[in-house]
Structure formats: structure tokens, C-alpha cells
C-alpha positions in Angstrom: -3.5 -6.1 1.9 -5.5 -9.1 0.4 -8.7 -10.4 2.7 -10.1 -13.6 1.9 -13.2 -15.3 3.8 -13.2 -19.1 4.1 -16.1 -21.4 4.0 -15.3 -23.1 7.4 -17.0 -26.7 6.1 -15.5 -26.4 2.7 -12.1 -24.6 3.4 -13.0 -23.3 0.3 -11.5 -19.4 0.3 -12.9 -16.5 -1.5 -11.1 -13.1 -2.5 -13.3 -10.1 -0.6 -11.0 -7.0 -1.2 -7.9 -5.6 -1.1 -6.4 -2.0 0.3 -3.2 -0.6 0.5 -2.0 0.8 3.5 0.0 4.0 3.9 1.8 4.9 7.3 3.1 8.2 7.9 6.3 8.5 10.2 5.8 11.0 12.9 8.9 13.2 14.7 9.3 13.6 18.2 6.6 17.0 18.2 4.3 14.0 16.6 3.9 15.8 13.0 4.9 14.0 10.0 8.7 13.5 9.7 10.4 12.3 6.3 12.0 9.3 6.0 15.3 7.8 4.0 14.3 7.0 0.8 13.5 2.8 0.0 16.1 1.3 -1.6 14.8 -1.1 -4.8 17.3 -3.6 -5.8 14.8 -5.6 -7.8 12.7 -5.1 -11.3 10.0 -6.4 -9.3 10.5 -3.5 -6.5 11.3 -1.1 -9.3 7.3 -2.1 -10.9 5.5 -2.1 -7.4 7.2 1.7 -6.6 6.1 3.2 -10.0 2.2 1.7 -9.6 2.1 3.1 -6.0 3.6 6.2 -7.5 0.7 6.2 -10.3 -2.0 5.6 -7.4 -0.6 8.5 -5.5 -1.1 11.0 -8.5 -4.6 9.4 -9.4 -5.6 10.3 -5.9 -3.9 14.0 -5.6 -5.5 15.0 -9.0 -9.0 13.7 -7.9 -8.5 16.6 -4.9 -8.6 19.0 -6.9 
């Protein structure tokens, strides 16, 4: 997710932050359920699955 705030006399837009978002399917008894894997066609979709891979693993290890 990107966020911007505009300047509403200037139009003029600034960065503020970005997040990412992770959902979490749920089952029918409401706890997490797994889901079929994502299928990357694209270099691009192969890049963006490896650097949320690498975030994921930076935030386990800094759990422990």
C-alpha cells in the first residue's frame, strides 16, 4: 500500500508511507485455513514473491 497526502491548493502530492498488507484465509470453524499456492507467470511476480518471502523471514527471526 502507498499513501500519499495532497496539498488541496497546489495538487501537489507527497509520499507519507507505505505497508504491506497480509490477510489470512479463515475455514468454516473460523481458524486459519491454507490456501492454493499463487501462480507467478511473470519475472516481475517471480521478484515481488521472493522480497515478500525475505520480509517474512526478517520478521520470524526478529521473534525470536
Amino acid at each position: 500500500m502507498h499513501v500519499e497526502a495532497e496539498n488541496i491548493l497546489t495538487g501537489e502530492r507527497t509520499h507519507t508511507n507505505s505497508a504491506y498488507i497480509v490477510y489470512v484465509a479463515l475455514g468454516d470453524d473460523t481458524r486459519p485455513t491454507e490456501v492454493p499456492p499463487l501462480i507467478l507467470e511473470t519475472d516481475e511476480e517471480w521478484e515481488r514473491y521472493e522480497r515478500a518471502r525475505q520480509r517474512q523471514a526478517e520478521r520470524l527471526s526478529q521473534r525470536r
